[in-house]
C-alpha positions in Angstrom: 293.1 99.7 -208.1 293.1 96.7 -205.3 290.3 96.4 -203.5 290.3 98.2 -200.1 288.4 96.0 -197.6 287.9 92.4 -198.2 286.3 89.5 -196.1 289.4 88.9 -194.3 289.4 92.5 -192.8 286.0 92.2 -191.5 284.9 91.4 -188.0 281.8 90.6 -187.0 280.2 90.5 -183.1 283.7 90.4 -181.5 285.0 91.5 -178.9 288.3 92.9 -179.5 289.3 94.1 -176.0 288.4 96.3 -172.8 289.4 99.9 -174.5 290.1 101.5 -177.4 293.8 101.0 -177.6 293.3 96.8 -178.1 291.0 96.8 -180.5 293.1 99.4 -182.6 296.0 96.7 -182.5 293.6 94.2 -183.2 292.5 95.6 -186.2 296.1 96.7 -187.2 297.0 92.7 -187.0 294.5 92.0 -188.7 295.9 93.8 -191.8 299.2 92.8 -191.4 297.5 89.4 -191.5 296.0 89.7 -194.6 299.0 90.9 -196.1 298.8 94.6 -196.1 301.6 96.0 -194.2 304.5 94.8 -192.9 304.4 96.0 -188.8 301.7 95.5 -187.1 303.5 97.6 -183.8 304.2 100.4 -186.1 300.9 100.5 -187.8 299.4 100.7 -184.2 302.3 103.2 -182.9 300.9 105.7 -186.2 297.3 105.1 -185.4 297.4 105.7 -181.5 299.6 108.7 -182.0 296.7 110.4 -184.1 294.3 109.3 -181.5 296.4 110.6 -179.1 296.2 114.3 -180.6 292.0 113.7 -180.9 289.9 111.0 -180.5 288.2 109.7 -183.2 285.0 108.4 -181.7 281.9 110.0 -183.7 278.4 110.2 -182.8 275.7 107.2 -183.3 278.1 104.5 -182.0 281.2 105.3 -184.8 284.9 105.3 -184.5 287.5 105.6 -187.2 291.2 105.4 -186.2 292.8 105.8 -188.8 296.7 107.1 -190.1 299.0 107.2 -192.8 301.7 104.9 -192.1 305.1 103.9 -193.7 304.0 99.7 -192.5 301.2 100.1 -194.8 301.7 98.6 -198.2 298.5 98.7 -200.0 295.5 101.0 -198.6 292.9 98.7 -196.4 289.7 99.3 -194.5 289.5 96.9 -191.5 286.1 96.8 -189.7 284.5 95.7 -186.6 281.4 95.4 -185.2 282.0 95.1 -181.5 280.4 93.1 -178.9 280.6 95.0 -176.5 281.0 98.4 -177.9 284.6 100.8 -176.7 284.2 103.5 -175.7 286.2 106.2 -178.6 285.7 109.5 -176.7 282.4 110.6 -178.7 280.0 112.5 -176.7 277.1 109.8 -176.8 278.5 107.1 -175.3 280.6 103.8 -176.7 281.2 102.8 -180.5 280.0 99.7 -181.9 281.3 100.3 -185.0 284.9 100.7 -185.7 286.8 101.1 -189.5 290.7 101.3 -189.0 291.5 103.3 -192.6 295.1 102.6 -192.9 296.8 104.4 -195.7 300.5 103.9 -197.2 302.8 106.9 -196.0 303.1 108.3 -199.5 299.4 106.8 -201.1 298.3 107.3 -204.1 295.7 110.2 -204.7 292.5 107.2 -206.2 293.2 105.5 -202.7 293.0 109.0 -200.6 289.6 109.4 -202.8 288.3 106.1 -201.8 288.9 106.4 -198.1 287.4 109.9 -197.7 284.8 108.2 -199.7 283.9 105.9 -196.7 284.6 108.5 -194.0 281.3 110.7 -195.7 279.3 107.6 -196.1 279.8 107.0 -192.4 277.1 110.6 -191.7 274.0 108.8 -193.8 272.2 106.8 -191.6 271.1 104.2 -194.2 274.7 103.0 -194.5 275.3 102.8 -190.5 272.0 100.5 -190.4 273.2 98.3 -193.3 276.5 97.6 -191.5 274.3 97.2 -188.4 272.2 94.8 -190.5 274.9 92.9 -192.4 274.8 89.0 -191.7 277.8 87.9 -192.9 281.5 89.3 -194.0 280.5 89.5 -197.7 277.9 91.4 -196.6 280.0 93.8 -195.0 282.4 94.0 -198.2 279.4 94.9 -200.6 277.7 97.6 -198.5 281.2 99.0 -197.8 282.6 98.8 -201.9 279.0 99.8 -203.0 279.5 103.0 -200.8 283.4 103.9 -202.0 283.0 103.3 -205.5 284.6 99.7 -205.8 281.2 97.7 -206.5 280.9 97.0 -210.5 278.1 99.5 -211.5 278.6 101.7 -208.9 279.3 105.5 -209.4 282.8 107.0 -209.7 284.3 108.3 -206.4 283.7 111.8 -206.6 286.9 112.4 -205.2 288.1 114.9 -202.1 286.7 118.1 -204.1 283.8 117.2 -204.6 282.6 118.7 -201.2 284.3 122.0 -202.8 281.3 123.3 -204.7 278.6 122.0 -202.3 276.6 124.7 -201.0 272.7 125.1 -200.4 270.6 125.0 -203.1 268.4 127.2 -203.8 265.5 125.3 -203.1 266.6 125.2 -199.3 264.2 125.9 -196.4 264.1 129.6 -195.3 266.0 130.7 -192.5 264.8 131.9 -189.0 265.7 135.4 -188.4 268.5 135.0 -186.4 270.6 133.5 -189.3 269.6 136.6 -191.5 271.4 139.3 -192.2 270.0 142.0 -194.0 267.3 140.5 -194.1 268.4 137.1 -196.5 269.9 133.8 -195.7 273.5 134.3 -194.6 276.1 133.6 -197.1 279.2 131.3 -195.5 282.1 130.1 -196.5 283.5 127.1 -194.5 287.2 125.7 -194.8 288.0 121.8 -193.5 291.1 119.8 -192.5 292.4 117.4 -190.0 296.0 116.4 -189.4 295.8 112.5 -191.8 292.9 114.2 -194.5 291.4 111.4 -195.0 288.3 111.2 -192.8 287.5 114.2 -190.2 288.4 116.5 -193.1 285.6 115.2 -195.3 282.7 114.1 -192.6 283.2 117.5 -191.4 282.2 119.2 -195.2 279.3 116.8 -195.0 278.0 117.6 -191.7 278.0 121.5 -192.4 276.7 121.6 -195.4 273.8 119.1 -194.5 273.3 121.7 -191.5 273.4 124.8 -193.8 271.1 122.9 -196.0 268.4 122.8 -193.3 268.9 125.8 -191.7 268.3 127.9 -194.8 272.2 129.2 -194.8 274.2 129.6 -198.3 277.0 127.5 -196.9 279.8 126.5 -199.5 282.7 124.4 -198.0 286.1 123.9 -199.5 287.5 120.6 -197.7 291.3 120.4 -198.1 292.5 116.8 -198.2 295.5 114.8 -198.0 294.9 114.2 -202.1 294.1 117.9 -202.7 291.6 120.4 -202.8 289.9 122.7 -205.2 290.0 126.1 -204.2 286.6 128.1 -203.8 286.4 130.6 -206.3 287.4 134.0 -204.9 284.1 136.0 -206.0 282.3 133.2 -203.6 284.8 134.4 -200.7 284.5 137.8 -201.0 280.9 137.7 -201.0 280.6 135.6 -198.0 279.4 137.3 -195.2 281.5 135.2 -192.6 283.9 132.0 -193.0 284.4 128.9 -190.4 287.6 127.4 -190.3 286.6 123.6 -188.9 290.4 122.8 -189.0 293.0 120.3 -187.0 295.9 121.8 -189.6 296.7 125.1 -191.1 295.0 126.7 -193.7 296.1 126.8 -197.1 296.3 129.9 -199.1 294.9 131.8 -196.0 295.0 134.8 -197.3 292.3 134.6 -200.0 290.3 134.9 -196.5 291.6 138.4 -195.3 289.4 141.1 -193.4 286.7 138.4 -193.2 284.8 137.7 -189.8 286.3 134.2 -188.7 285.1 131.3 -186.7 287.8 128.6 -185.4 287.1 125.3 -183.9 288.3 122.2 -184.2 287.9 119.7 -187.2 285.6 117.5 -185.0 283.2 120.5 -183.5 282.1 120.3 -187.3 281.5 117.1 -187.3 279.4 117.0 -184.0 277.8 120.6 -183.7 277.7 121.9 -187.1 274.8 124.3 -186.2 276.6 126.0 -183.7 279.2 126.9 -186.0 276.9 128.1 -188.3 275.4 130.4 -185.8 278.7 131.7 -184.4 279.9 132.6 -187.6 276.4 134.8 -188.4 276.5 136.3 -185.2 280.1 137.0 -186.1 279.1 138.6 -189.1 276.9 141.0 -187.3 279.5 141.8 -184.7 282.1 144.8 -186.0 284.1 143.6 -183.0 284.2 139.9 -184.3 287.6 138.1 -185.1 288.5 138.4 -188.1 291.2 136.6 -190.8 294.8 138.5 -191.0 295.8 137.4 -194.1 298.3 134.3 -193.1 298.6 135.4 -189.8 296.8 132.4 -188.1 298.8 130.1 -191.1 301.8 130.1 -188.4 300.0 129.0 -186.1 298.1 125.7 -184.9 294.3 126.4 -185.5 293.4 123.2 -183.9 291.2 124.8 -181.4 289.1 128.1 -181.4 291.4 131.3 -180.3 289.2 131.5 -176.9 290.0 127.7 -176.3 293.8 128.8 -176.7 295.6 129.1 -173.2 297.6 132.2 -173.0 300.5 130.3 -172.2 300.2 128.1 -175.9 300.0 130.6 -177.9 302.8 133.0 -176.2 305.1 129.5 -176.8 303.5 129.0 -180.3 304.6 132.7 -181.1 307.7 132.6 -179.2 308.8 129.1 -181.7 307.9 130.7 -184.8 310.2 133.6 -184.1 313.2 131.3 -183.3 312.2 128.8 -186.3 312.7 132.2 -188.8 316.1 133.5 -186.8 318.0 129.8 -186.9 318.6 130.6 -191.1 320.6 133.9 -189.7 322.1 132.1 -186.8 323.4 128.8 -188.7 324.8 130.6 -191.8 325.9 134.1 -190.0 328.0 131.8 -187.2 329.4 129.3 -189.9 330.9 132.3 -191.7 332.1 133.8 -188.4 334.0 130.2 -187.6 335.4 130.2 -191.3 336.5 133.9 -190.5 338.7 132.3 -187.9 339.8 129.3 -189.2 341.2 131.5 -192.7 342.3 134.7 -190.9 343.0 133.5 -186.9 341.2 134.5 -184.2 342.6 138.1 -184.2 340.8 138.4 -187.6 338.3 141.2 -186.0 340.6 143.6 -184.9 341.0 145.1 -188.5 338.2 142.9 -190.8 336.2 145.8 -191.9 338.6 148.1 -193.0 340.6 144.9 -194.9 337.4 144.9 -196.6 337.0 148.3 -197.3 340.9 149.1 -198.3 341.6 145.8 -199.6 340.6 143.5 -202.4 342.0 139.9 -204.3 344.1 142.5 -206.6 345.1 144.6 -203.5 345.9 142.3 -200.7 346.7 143.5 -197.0 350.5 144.0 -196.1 350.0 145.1 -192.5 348.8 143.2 -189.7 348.9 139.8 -191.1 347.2 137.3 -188.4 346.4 134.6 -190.6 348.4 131.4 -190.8 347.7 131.9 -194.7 349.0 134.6 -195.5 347.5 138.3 -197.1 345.0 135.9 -198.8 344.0 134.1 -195.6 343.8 137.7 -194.0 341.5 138.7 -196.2 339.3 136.0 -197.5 338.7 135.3 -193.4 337.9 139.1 -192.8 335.5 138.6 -196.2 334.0 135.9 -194.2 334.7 137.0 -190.7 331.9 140.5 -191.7 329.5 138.2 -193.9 329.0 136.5 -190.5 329.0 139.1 -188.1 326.5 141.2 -190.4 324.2 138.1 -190.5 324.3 137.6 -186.8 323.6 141.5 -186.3 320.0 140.6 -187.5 319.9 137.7 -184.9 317.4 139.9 -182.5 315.6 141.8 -185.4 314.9 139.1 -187.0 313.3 137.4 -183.8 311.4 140.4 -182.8 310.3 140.6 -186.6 308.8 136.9 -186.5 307.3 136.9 -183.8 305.2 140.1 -184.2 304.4 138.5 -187.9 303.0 135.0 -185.8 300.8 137.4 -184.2 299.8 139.9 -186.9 301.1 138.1 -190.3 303.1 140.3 -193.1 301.7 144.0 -191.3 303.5 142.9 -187.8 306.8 142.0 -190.0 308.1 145.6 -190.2 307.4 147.3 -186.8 309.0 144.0 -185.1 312.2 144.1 -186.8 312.1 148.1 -185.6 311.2 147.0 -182.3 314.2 144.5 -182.6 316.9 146.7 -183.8 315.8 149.4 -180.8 316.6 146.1 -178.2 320.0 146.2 -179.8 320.6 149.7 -179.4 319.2 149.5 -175.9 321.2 147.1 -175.1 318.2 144.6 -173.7 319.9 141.8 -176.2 317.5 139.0 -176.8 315.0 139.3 -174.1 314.1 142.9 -175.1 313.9 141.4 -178.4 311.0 139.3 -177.7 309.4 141.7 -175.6 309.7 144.0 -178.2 308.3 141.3 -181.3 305.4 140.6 -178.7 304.6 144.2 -178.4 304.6 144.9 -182.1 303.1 141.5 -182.6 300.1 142.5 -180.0 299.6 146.0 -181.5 299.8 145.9 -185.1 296.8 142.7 -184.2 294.7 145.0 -182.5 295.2 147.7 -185.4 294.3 145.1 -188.1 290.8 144.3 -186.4 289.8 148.1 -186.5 286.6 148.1 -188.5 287.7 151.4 -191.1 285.7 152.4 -194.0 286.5 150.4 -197.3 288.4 153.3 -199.0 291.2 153.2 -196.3 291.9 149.1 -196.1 294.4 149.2 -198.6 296.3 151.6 -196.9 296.5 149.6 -193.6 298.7 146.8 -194.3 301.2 148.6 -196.1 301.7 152.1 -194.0 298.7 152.7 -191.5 299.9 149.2 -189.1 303.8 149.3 -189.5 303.8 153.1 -188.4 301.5 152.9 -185.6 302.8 149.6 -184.6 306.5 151.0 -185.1 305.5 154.2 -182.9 303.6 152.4 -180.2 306.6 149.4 -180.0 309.5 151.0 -180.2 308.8 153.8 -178.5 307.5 151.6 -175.3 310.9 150.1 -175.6 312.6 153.4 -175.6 310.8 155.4 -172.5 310.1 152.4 -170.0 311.2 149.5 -171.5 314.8 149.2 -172.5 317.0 150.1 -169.5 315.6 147.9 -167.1 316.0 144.9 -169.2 319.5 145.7 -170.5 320.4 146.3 -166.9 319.2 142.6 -166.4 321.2 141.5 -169.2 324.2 143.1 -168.5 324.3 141.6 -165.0 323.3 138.4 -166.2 326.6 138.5 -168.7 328.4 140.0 -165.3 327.3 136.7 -163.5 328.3 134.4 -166.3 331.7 135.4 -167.0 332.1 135.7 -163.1 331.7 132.2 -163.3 333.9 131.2 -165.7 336.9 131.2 -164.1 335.4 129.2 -161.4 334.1 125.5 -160.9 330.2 127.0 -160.9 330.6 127.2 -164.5 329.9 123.6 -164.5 326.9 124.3 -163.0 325.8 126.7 -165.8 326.9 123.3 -168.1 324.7 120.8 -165.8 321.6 123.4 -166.4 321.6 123.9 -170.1 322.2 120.3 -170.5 319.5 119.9 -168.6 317.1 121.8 -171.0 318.4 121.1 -173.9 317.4 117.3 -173.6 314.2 118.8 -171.7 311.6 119.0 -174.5 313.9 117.7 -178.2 313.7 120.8 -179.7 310.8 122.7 -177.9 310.3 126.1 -175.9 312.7 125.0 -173.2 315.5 123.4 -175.5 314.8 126.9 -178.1 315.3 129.3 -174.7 318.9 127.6 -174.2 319.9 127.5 -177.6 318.5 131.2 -178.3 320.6 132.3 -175.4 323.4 130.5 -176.7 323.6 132.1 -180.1 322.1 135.5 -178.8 325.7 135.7 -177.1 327.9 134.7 -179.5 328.6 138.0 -181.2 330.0 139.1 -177.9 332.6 136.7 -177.7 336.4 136.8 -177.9 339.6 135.6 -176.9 339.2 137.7 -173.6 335.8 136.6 -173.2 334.9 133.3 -173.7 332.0 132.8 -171.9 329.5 132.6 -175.2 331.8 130.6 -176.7 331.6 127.6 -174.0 328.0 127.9 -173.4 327.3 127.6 -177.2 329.1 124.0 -177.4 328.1 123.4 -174.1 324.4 123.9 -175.5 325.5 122.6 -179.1 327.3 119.0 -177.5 323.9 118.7 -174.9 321.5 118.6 -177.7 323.3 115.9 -179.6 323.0 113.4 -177.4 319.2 112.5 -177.1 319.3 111.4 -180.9 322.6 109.6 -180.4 321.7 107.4 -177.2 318.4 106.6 -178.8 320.8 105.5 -181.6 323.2 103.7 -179.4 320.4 101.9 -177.4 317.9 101.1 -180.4 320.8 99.9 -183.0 323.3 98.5 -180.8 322.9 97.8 -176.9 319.4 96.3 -177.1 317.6 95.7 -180.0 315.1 93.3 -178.6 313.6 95.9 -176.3 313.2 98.5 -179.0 310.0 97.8 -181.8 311.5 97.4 -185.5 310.1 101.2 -186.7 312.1 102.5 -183.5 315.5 100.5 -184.8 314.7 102.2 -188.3 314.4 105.5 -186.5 317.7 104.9 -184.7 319.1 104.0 -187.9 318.7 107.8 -189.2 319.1 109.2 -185.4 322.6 108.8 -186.2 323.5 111.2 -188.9 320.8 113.3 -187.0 322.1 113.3 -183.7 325.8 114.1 -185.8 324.0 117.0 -186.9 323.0 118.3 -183.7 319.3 117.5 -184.5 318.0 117.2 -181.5 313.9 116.6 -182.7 315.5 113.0 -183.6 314.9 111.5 -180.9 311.2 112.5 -180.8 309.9 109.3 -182.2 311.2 107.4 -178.8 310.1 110.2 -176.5 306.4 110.1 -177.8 306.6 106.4 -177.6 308.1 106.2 -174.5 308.7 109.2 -172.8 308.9 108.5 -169.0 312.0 106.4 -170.1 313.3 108.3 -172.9 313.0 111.8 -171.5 314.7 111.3 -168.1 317.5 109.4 -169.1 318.4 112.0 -172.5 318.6 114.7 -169.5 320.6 112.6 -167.1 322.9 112.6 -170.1 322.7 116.0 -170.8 323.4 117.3 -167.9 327.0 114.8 -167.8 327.6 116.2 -171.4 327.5 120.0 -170.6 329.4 119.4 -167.3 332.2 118.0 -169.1 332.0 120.8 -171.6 332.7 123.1 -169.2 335.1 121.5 -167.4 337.4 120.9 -170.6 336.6 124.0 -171.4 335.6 123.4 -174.7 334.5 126.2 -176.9 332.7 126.7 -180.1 332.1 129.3 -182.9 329.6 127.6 -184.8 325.9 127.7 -183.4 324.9 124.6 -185.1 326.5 121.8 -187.7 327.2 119.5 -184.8 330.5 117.5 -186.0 330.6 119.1 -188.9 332.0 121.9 -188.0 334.2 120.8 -186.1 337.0 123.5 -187.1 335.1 126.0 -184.9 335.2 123.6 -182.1 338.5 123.5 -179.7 339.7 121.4 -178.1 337.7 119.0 -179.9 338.8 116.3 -177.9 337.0 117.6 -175.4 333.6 117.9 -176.8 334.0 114.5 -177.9 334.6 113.1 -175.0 332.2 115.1 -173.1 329.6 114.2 -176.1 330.4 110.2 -176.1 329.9 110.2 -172.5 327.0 111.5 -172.4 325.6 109.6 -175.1 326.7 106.2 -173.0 325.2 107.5 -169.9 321.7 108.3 -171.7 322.0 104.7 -173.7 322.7 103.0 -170.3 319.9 105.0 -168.4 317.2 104.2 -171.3 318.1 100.3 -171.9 318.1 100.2 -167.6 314.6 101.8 -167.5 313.3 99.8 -169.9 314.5 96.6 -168.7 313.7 97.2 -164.9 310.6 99.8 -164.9 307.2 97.6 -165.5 305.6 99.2 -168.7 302.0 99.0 -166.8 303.7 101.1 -163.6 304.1 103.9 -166.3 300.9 103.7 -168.8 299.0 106.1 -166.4 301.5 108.7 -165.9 302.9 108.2 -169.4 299.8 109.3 -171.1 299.5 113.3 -170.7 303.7 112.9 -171.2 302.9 111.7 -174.8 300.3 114.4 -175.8 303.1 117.2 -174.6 305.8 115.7 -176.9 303.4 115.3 -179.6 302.6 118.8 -179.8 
């Protein structure tokens, strides 16, 4: 294995720049100078996107940006001691001491090793005052190999598991009685990750188990890393009395955790207030009311932050996308079916489709009522097809209500929200009373699962005690109070769109979905329009087309973000776009042709004052035009693919190529004639949103 930091990555008593974001570029020119990797823009775009999501300043003067990166060749450790010191975000004032760890997007497990190897050496004090210390850039080298493992003579790097069995010895000082229980040291079980695992992930391990070790706590931690993790064994779990989840990313194999009283924080709370973790989670222990682990239920969501910490309005949108991430399998392979049902057996293939396939079979063909330009064969392989689809789509709502309630309450929320969602569609509350009814569910089997019952009756509380009560409680809301008013709203909201078909405010409808669809690239906003859109297709037919238009209104919208961003990066204007951004509009192409609309996400984080506006500007052109050719689609999703469900596809393509111009136009214009310092203030909060 190369060596990871040599003299030509060291810096010594420089000053690299006023903040944070130059001496990160600094340092990522300086391995592209030695040879490293291959864009120095792109390196920096990868390493201020991670600071973006958390700062990476550490206390006692530290900083390590740091990010996997496809510019990366060959894994490097660039250092700086500043002159002035930047400040990094840490709690204690500026960093003087800054390691850029940049690692090759697909690295090799030894070179993971070797940089979490540095990141743990960075919380002993004596290797700090040694880089202090260090005269020269050899200096800097030997300290720095001595530490990871690349000195001659040195140990082997433990590796990113070796945190995995550290736990207080026995020899530890005795706890104070407040981190007793039952009168012995607490026993805790810690889990850590950040979003790279290469350095928070490990410093985090250290710091608790250094804190556990002085506080007189059995603390075992199980970091999981970027190059793997060894799992704590399960007899340690089960008899921990509480576990701390110090975790950017989700956590694997959740479930080994279930029933156990949880604390959640963030990756770098572990680093920086260790003991306060450790007290939370024994005064979680002693607290029957305490949070507790759900089996996978947090897994679906982001545990970045502690569940207090959480705004109401996150986690409703975290829930809300995990329901529509589980329904688009239905959606995309229910409506493809429904549009090869047409295309084989004509679009008065419904009339008659399930009794064709009830009465009918390949050695019995249909003799009456032949609509399809095909034949008795057509007729029946597209009513085959045609009731594939339109049974897959009739899960549409169930399946949202049941995905949502399991983002809230994991596997026991599954059943009563799919119940929940099936009562919407006998209601008659279509997709709305479908999330309200998932949320319900969602809300109550949770509050269920954190009953503190006697140990006999646990095993009966996944599997019937939850999904009955939860079923009862849900369900029956919808029934009583619930489910006339919101089909009432539904039914005149379907009243109010196919009033406007006929008319020139159907454009309108066109301008607005546009609008969000291009909103967010394929967040809440974008999933609202495109649930709506596919919520409604099973009500659509040759007398009433509305769903039909708003689908490739919503369908032809979200295609164009990836597409300009294509058009612009590849072909307009090059020059203004950085060479990772031409490789992404490279592939925006065939992603954008997909109807992908999270392909232009790259350019919105980078850019997003530029890229964000002008996507919507186009947009809103594209679903105008939709609208006012009239163009109609089957499919929910497949882009040009599919185009046989898509008529007049003239039409959309027009509608979709002149959107894609406009948005091109708008973004190269912006970028030419809006100073990128008039933006850099505003632009900042933009890029954390898109992020996320």
């Amino acid at each position: 294995m190369s060596q990871t930091i040599t003299p030509g990555l060291v810096s010594l008593d420089v000053d690299l720049g006023g903040d944070k974001a130059a001496v990160i570029r600094a340092l990522a020119e300086r391995v592209v100078a030695q040879g490293r990797a291959g864009d120095a823009d792109g390196l920096f775009a990868d390493a201020w996107a991670r600071e973006q999501k958390d700062e990476t300043g550490l206390p006692g003067g530290i900083a390590i940006p740091h990010a996997k990166s496809a510019a990366v060749s060959e894994a490097s450790l660039a250092f700086a001691r500043l002159r002035p010191g930047v400040d990094f975000g840490a709690a204690d004032g500026p960093a003087d001491l800054v390691f850029l760890i940049a690692a090759p997007a697909g690295a090799a497990e030894a070179h993971l090793a070797v940089l979490s190897k540095l990141a743990r050496s960075l919380m002993q004090d004596d290797f700090t005052a040694g880089l202090r210390a260090a005269e020269t850039d050899e200096d800097v080298v030997a300290i720095v190999r001595r530490a990871i493992g690349e000195e001659a003579g040195t140990a082997d790097v433990a590796g990113p598991v070796a945190a995995a069995a550290a736990s207080t010895p026995a020899s530890a000082p005795a706890a104070d009685d407040t981190l007793l229980i039952e009168g012995r040291p607490a026993r805790i079980v810690a889990v850590t990750s950040c979003a790279t695992g290469i350095a928070h992930t490990f410093m985090a391990a250290d710091a608790l188990t250094a804190s556990g070790k002085s506080s007189g706590v059995a603390l075992t931690v199980e970091p999981q890393g970027s190059s793997g993790y060894q799992a704590l064994p399960q007899t340690v779990i089960d008899d921990a009395d509480a576990v701390i989840f110090a975790t950017d990313v989700d956590v694997r194999e959740l479930q080994r955790f279930a029933g156990k009283p949880v604390v959640r924080s963030g990756v770098k709370r572990g680093i920086e207030q260790p003991a306060a973790l450790i007290a939370e989670a024994v005064a979680a222990a002693k607290n029957p009311s305490a949070p507790r682990v759900n089996a996978a239920a947090a897994a679906t969501a982001s545990a970045s932050t502690s569940d207090a910490n959480i705004g109401w309005g996150a986690r409703i949108q975290r829930i809300l996308l995990t329901g529509v991430s589980y329904m688009i399998p239905f959606v995309a392979g229910g409506g493809l079916l429904i549009a090869l049902g047409f295309a084989l057996g004509g679009y008065e293939v419904t009339a008659n489709a399930g009794n064709v396939i009830t009465q009918n079979s390949l050695w019995d063909l249909p003799t009456e009522d032949i609509t399809s330009q095909f034949g008795p064969l057509g007729q029946y392989l597209g009513s085959v097809m045609f009731m594939i689809g339109a049974t897959s789509m009739g899960f549409l709502v169930s399946a949202l209500a049941g995905y949502i309630a399991f983002a809230i309450a994991d596997r026991p929320g599954i059943a009563p929200g799919f119940v929940a969602g099936a009562v919407a569609v006998l209601m008659d509350a279509g997709f709305i009373g479908g999330i309200i009814g998932g949320l319900l569910a969602g809300f109550v089997a949770a509050a269920i699962g954190r009953l503190d019952v006697p140990r006999w009756l646990r095993g009966l509380m996944p599997v019937v005690i939850i999904p009955l009560v939860a079923s009862i409680v849900a369900s029956g809301l919808m029934i009583l109070f619930l489910g006339r008013p919101i089909a009432t709203l539904m039914e005149a909201l379907n009243v109010w769109l196919t009033d406007l078909a006929g008319t020139s405010g159907i454009v309108l409808v066109g301008v607005i979905l546009g609008l969000m669809m291009c909103f967010d690239l394929g967040g809440p906003i974008n999933k609202v329009a495109y649930a709506f859109a596919v919520a409604g297709l099973a009500a659509g037919s040759a007398e009433n087309p509305t769903p039909y238009l708003i689908m490739a209104a919503v369908m032809a919208a979200g295609m164009v973000p990836p597409l300009a961003m294509a058009l612009a990066s590849t072909v307009l204007a090059r020059d203004l776009f950085t060479p990772v951004e031409r490789e992404n509009g490279k592939a925006a192409w065939l992603l954008g042709a997909s109807f992908i609309s999270e392909g232009a996400i790259p350019f919105a984080a980078a850019d997003p004052l530029r890229v964000i506006p002008a996507s919507m500007v186009g947009g809103a052109v594209t679903g105008a035009l939709t609208m006012v050719f009239g163009v109609q689609s089957l499919a929910p999703h497949g882009g040009i693919f599919v185009f046989f469900a898509i008529n007049p596809i003239w039409g959309f393509l027009i509608a979709l190529i002149a959107g894609t111009v406009v948005s091109a136009l708008v973004v190269v214009a912006l970028k030419k004639w809006v100073g990128r310092k008039e933006l850099e203030q505003a632009e900042a909060p933009m890029q954390a949103a898109v992020a996320v």
